[in-house]
Every structure is written in C-alpha cells, then in structure tokens.
PASEVO-398121 format. One record per residue: residue in one letter; x, y, z of N, C-alpha, C in turn. Coordinates in steps of 0.2 Angstrom, whole numbers, plus 5000, padded with zeros to 4 digits. Example, Ala and Ser with C-alpha at 12.3 -4.5 7.8 and 13.67 -1.06 7.14 Angstrom:
2
A; 5066; 4972; 5039; 5062; 4978; 5039; 5066; 4984; 5039 .
S; 5064; 4989; 5035; 5068; 4995; 5036; 5064; 5000; 5039 .
// end
This chain:
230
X; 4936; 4884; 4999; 4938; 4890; 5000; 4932; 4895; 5001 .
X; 4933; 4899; 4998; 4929; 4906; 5000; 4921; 4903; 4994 .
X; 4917; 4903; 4998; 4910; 4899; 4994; 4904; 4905; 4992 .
X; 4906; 4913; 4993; 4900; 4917; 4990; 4902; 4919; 4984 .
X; 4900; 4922; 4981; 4901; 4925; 4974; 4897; 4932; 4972 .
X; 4901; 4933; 4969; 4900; 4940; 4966; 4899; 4943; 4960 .
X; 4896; 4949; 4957; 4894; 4948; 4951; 4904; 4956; 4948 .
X; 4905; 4956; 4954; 4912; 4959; 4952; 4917; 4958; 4949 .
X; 4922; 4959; 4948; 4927; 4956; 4942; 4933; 4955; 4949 .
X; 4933; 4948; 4946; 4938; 4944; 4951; 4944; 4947; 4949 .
X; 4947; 4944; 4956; 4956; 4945; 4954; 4959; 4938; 4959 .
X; 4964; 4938; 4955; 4967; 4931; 4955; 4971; 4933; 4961 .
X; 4973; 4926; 4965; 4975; 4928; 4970; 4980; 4920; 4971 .
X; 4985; 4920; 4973; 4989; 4914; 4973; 4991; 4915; 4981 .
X; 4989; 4911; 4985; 4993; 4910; 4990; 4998; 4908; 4993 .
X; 4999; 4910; 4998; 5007; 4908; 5001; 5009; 4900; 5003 .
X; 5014; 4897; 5005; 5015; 4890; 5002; 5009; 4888; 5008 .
X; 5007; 4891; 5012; 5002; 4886; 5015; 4996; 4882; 5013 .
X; 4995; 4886; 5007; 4990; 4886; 5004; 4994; 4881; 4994 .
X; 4988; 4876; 4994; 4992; 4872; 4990; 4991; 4873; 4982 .
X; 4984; 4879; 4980; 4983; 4877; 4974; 4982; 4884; 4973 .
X; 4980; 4889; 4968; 4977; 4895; 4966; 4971; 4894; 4969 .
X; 4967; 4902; 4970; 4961; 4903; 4973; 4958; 4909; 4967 .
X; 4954; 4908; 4965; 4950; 4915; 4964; 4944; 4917; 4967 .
X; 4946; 4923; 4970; 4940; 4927; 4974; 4938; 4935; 4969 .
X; 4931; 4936; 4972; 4930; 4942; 4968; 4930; 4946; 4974 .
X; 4933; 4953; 4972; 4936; 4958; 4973; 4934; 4960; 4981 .
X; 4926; 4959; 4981; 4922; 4961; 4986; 4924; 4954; 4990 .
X; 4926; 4948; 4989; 4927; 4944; 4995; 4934; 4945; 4998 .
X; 4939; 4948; 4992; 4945; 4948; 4994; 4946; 4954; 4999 .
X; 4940; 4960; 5000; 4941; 4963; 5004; 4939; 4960; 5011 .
X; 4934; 4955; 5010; 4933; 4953; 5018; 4939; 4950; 5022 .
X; 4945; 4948; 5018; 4949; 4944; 5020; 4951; 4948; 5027 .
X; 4955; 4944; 5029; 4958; 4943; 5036; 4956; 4947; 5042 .
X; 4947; 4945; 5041; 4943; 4947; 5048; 4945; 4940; 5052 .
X; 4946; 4941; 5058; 4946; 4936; 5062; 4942; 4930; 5063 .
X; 4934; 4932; 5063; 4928; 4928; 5062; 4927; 4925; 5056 .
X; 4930; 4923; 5051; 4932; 4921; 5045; 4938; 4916; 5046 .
X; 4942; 4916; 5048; 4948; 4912; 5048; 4950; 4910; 5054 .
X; 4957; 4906; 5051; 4960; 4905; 5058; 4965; 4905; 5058 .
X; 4969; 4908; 5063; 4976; 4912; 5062; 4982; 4908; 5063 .
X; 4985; 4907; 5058; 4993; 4902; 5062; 5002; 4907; 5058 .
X; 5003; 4908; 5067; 5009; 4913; 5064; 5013; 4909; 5061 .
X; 5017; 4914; 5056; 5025; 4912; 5054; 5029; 4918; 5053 .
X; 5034; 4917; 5053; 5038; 4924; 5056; 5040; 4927; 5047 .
X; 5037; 4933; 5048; 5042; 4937; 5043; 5041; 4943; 5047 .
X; 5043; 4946; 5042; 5047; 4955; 5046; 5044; 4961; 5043 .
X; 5039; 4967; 5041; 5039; 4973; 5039; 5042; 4977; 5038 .
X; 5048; 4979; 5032; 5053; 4981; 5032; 5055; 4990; 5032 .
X; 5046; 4991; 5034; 5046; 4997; 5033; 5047; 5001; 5041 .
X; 5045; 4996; 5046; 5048; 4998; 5051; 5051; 4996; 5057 .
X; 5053; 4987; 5054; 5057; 4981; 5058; 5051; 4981; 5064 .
X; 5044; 4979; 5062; 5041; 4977; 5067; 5039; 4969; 5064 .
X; 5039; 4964; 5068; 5038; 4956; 5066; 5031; 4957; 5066 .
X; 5028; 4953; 5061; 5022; 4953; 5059; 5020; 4945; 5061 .
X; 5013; 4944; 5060; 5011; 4938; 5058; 5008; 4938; 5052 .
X; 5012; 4930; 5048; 5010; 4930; 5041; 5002; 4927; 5040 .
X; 4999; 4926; 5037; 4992; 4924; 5040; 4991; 4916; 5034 .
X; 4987; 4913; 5037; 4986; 4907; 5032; 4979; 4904; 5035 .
X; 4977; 4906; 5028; 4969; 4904; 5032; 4967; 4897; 5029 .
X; 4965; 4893; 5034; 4961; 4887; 5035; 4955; 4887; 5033 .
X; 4950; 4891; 5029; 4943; 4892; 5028; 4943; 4898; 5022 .
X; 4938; 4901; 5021; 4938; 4905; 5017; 4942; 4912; 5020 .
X; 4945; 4912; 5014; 4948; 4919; 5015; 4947; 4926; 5014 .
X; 4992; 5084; 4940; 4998; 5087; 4939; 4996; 5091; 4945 .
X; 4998; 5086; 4951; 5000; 5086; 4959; 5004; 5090; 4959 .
X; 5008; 5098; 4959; 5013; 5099; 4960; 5018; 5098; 4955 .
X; 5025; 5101; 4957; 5031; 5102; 4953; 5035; 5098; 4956 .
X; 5033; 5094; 4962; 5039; 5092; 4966; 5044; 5097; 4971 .
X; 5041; 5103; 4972; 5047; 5107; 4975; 5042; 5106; 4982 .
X; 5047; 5105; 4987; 5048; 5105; 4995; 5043; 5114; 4997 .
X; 5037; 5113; 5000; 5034; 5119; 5003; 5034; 5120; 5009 .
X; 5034; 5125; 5014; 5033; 5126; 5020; 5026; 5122; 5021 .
X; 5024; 5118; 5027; 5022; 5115; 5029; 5018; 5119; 5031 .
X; 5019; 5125; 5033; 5015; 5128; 5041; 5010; 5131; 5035 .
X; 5013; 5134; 5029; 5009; 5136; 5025; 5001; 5134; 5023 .
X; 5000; 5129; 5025; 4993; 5125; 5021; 4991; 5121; 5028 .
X; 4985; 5121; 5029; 4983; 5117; 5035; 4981; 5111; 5032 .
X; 4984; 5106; 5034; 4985; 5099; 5032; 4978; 5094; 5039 .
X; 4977; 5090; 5035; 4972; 5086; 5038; 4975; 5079; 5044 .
X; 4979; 5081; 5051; 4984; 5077; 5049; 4983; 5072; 5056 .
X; 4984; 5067; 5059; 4985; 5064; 5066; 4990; 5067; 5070 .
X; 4990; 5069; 5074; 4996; 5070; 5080; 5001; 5066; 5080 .
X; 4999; 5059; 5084; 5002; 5056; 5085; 5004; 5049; 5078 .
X; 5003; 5051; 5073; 5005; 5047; 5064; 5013; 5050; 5063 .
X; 5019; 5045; 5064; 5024; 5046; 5061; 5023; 5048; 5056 .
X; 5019; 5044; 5049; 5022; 5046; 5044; 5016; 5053; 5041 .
X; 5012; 5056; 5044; 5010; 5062; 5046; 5016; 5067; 5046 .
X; 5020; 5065; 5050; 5026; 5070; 5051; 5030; 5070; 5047 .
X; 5033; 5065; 5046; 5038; 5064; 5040; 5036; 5065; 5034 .
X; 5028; 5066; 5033; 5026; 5068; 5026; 5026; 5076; 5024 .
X; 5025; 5080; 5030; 5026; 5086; 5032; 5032; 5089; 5033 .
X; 5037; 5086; 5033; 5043; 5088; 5035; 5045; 5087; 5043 .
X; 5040; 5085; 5048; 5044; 5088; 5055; 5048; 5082; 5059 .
X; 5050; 5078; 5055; 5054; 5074; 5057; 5060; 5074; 5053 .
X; 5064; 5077; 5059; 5070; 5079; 5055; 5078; 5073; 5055 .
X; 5075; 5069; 5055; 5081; 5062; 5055; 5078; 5059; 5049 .
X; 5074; 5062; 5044; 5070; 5059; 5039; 5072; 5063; 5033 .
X; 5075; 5060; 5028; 5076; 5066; 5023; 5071; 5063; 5015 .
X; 5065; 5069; 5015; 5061; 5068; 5009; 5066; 5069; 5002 .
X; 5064; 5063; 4998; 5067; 5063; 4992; 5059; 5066; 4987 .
X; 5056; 5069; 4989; 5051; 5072; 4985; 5045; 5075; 4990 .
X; 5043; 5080; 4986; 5039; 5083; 4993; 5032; 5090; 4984 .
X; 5025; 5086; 4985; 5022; 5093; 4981; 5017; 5095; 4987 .
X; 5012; 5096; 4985; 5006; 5099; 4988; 5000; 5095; 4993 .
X; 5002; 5087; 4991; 4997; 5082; 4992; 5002; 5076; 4995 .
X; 5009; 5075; 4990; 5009; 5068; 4993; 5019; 5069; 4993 .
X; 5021; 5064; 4995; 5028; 5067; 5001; 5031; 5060; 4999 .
X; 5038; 5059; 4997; 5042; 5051; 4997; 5048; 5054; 5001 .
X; 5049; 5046; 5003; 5057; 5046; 5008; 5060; 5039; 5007 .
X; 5066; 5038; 5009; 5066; 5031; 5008; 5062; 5026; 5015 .
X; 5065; 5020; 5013; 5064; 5016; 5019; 5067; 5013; 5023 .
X; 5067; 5012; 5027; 5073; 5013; 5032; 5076; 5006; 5033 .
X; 5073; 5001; 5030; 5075; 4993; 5029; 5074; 4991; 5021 .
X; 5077; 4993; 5017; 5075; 4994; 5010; 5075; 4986; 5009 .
X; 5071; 4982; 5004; 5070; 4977; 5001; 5077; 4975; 4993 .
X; 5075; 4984; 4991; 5079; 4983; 4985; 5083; 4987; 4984 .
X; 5090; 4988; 4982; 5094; 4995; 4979; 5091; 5002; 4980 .
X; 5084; 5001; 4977; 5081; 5006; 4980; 5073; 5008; 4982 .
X; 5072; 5009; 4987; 5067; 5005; 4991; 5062; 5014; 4994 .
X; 5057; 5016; 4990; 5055; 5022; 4994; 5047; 5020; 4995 .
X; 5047; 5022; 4999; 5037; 5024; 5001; 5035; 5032; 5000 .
X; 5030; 5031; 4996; 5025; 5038; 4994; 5017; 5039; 4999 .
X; 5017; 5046; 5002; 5013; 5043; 5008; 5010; 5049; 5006 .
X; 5003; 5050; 5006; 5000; 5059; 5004; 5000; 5060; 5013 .
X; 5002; 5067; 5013; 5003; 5072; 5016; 4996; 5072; 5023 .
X; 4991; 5073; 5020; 4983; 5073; 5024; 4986; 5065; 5026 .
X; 4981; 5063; 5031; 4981; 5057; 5035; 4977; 5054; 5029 .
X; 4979; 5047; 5029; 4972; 5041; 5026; 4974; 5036; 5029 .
X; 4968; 5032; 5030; 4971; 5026; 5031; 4973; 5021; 5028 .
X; 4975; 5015; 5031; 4978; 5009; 5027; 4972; 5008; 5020 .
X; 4976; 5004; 5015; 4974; 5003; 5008; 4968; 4999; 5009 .
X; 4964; 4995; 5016; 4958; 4994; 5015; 4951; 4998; 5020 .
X; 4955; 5004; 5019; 4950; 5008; 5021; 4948; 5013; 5016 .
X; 4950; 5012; 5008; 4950; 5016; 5002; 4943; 5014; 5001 .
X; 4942; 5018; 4994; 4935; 5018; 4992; 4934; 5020; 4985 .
X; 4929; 5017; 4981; 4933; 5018; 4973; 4934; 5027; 4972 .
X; 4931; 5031; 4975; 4935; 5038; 4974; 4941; 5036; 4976 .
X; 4947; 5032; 4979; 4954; 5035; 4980; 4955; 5032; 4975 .
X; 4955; 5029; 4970; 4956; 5027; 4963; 4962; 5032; 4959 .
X; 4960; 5039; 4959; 4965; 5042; 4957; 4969; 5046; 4962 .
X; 4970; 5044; 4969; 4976; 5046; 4976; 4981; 5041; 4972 .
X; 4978; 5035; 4971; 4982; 5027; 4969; 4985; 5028; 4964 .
X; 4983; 5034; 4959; 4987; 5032; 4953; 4992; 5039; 4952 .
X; 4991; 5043; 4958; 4994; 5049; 4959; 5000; 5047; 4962 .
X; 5002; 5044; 4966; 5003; 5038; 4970; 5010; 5036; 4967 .
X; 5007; 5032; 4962; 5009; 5027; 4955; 5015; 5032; 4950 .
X; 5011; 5038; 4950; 5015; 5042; 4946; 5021; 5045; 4949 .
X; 5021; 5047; 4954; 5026; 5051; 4960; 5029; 5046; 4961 .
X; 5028; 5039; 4962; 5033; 5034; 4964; 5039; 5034; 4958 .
X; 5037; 5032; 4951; 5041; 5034; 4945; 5043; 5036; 4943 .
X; 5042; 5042; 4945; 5045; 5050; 4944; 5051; 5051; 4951 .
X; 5051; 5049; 4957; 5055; 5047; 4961; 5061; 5044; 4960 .
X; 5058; 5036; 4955; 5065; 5032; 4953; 5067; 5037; 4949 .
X; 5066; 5041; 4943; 5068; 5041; 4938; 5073; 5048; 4940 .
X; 5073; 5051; 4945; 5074; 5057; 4950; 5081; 5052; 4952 .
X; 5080; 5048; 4953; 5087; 5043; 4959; 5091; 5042; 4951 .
X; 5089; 5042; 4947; 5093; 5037; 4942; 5092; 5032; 4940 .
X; 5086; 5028; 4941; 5081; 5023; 4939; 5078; 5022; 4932 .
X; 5082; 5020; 4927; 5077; 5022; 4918; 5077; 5014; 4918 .
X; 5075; 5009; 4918; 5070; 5003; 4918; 5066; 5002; 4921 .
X; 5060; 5006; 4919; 5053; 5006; 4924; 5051; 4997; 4923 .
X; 5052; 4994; 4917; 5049; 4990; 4917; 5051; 4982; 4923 .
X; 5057; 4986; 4928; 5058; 4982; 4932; 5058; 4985; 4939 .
X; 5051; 4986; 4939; 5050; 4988; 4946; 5043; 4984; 4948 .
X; 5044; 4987; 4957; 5037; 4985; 4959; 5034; 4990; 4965 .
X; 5028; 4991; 4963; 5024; 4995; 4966; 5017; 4990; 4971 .
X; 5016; 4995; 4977; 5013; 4988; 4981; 5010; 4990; 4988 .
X; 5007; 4989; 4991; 5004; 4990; 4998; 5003; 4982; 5002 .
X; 5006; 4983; 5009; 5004; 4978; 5011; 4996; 4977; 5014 .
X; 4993; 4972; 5013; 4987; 4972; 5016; 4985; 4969; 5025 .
X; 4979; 4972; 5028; 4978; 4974; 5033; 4977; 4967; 5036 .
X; 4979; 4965; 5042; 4982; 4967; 5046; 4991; 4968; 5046 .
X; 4992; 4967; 5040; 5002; 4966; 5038; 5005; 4973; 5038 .
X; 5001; 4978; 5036; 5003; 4986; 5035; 5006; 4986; 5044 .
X; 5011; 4988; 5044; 5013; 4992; 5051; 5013; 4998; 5052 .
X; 5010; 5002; 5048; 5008; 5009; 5049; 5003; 5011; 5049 .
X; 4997; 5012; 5051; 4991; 5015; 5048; 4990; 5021; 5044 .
X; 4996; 5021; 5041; 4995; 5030; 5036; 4996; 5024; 5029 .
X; 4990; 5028; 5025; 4994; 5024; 5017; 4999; 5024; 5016 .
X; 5002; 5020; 5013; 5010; 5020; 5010; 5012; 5016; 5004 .
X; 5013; 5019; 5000; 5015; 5015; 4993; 5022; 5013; 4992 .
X; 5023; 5004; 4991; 5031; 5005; 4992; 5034; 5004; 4984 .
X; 5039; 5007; 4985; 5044; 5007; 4978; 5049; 5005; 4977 .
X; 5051; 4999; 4974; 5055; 4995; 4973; 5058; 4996; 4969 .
X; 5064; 4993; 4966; 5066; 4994; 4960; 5076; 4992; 4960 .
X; 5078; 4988; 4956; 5074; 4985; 4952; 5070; 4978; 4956 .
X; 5067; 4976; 4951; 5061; 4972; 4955; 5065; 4966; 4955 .
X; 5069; 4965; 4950; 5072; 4958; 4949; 5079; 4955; 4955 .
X; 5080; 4961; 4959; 5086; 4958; 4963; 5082; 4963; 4972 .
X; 5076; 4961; 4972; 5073; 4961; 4978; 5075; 4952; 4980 .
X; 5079; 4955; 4987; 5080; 4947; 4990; 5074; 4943; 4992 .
X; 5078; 4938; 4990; 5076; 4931; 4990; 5071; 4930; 4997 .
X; 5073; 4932; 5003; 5071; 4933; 5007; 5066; 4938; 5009 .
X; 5065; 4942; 5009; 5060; 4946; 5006; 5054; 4946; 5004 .
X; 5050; 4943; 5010; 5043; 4938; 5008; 5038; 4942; 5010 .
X; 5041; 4948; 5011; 5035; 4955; 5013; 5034; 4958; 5008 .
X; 5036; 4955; 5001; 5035; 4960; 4995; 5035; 4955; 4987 .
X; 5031; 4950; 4991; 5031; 4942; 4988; 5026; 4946; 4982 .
X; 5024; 4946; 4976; 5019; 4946; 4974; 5014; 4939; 4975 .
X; 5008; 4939; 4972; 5002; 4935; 4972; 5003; 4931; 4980 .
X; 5000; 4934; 4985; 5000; 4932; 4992; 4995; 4936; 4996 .
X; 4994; 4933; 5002; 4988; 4936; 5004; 4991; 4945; 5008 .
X; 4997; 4946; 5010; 4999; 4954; 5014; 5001; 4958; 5009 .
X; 5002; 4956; 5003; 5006; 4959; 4997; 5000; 4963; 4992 .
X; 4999; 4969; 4991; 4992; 4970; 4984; 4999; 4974; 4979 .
X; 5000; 4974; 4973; 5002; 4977; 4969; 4996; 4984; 4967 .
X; 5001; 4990; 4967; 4995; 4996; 4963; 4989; 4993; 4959 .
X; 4992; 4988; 4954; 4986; 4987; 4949; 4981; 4984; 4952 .
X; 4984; 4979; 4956; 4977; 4976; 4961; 4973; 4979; 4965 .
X; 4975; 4982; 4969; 4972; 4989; 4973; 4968; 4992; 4969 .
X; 4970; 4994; 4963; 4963; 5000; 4957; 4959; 4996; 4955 .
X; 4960; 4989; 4954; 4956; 4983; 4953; 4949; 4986; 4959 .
X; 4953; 4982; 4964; 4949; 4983; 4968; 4944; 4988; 4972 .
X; 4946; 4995; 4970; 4945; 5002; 4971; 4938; 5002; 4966 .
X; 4938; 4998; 4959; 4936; 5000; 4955; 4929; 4994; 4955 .
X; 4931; 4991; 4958; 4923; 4985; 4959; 4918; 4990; 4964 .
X; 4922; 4991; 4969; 4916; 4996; 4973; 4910; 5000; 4969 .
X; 4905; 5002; 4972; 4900; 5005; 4966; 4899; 5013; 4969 .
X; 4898; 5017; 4965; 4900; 5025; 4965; 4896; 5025; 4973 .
X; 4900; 5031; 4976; 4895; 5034; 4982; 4891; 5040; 4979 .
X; 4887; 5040; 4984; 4883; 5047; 4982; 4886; 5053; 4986 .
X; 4882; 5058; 4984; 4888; 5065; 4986; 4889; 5064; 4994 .
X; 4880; 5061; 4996; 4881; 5060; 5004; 4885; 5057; 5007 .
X; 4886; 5051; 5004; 4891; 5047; 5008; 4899; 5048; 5007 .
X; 4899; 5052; 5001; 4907; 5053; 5002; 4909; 5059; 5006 .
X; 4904; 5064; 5007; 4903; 5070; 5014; 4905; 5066; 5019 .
X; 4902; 5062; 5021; 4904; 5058; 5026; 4909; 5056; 5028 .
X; 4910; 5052; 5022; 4918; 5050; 5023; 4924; 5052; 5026 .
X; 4921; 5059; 5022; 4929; 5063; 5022; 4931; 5066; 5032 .
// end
C-alpha cells in the first residue's frame, strides 16, 4: 500500500470491500489520494445524492458566534462568489426553488434534494470555497463553524439526539459540486443500507473529525502565503 511515511499524526482509514484488510496512511499521504498518477481507477456504480449525478467509486490497486441565524438581504454585503456555482446561489438566496433552513452572515443550509436520512441537510458558506481538498489548516475553524450550524439546524427541525448523527464531506474526485458542502445526517442510525455515499471509513467519505484531523497536520502559513491564498 501507500510506502512513504510521515512524521504527521495518521488517520485510520478502512477501505471499501475492494480493499481486503485496514490501511493506515498519515494525513499528508491521505491527501495525495486519488491523483491519477498514483493509482488505477476501476468504476463501480454508486450515486451522489446531493445532486443525482453517478460517480465513480474509486479502488485503488497501489498506494492510495457567526451570526443569529436570521436571513439577510444578499445584495447588502458583497459576497466573494462564482457566477456560474449553484450552490453560490443557493447560499445567497437567488435560487428560488431552494428554500434555506438557515441563513447568518457567512454560512447558509438547505435541505438536500436526495436525502440519505429522515433528515438530510448541507451547510455551505456563502463566499465561494472549494471542495474539502483545497482547505488548509487556517479553514480549521470555517469546519468547525460548519459543525456548529449543522447542529443547531437539527436541533431547529426537531432533532434532540445529536449523538446519533453524522457529519461528512465527500472527498475529491466524489464531491459533485465544487463549492464546500458539509452533509447533515441524522439520525445516523436509520441512514439506508444503501447509501454507500455516506459509508464511514472509506476512501469518498471524511467525517468533520477527520477533515480537522487533517486540516490540522498541515504546518501554519506565513501571512504571505495565506494573502495569497485568499
């Protein structure tokens, strides 16, 4: 399996049945995961349920206080946003076949439109970002802003056992949006059987905890480079 090593703090990672035993890779290797040049791709069908687009599952043969929650005019704040990003739109209000179950200053939820679970919502911040492997340890706390809002959403629907939910991003190339989006499950324990896009310990699936993990093996930027970034 994956043969460099790192002086990072691993994270476990269990593959999907392709793969026959546990792997652990450190953090930094698990970001290199599913570049092409690295592996080699054999589809198997599952489905993205955030926007019914068919994915390929990947198996690799070789190494692998935001706000009060109230709804604001949009036009008011100039937002950092794509044109052409659905969820840009939907995070801002201007898609109107989209009704937000929360909306503060920064970050926006909706439901989703193929839910997994009884209750099934994505938390998307407002400004454009991309998918969850283009983060950097500063988004460490968008993730945990993120984390909060999703919870405070359930518990807004009528959701009081947090301890049976699940929070998660799919990893790249599985994400079928490129705007971040955190998904909110809940309860986590009557998520179908079927429902292999929100598998935990697999390679498309990161739970919040894993992603800060991740976020947090990185080594700080200096002020130049995070100017840059932005």
């Amino acid at each position: 399996m994956v043969q460099r090593h790192h002086r990072q703090s691993s994270v476990q990672i269990l593959p999907g049945s392709s793969l026959r035993r546990p792997v652990t890779i450190s953090c930094a290797a698990f970001l290199d995961c599913c570049r092409p040049q690295q592996h080699l791709w054999r589809p198997v069908y599952t489905r993205c349920c955030c926007c019914c687009l068919d994915l390929l599952e990947m198996s690799a043969e070789g190494s692998p206080q935001l706000g009060d929650g109230r709804k604001e005019d949009a036009a008011e704040t100039r937002r950092d946003t794509e044109p052409t990003c659905l969820f840009c739109k939907i995070a801002n209000g201007q898609q109107e076949d989209c009704e937000l179950v929360y909306q503060d200053e920064h970050l926006s939820s909706f439901r989703d439109i193929h839910p997994g679970a009884p209750h099934h919502y994505l938390v998307v911040p407002r400004d454009h970002v991309g998918n969850c492997k283009s983060l950097r340890r500063r988004h460490v706390a968008l993730v945990n802003e993120m984390v909060r809002v999703g919870k405070e959403v359930l518990q807004r629907q009528g959701v009081s056992d947090l301890s049976d939910i699940r929070l998660g991003f799919h990893w790249p190339p599985f994400s079928s949006v490129t705007h971040l989006h955190l998904h909110v499950l809940a309860p986590a324990s009557q998520i179908g059987f079927l429902r292999l896009a929100y598998r935990l310990n697999t390679w498309w699936f990161v739970t919040s905890d894993q992603l800060i993990k991740i976020l947090e093996a990185f080594p700080e930027e200096s002020a130049e480079e995070g100017s840059k970034a932005h």
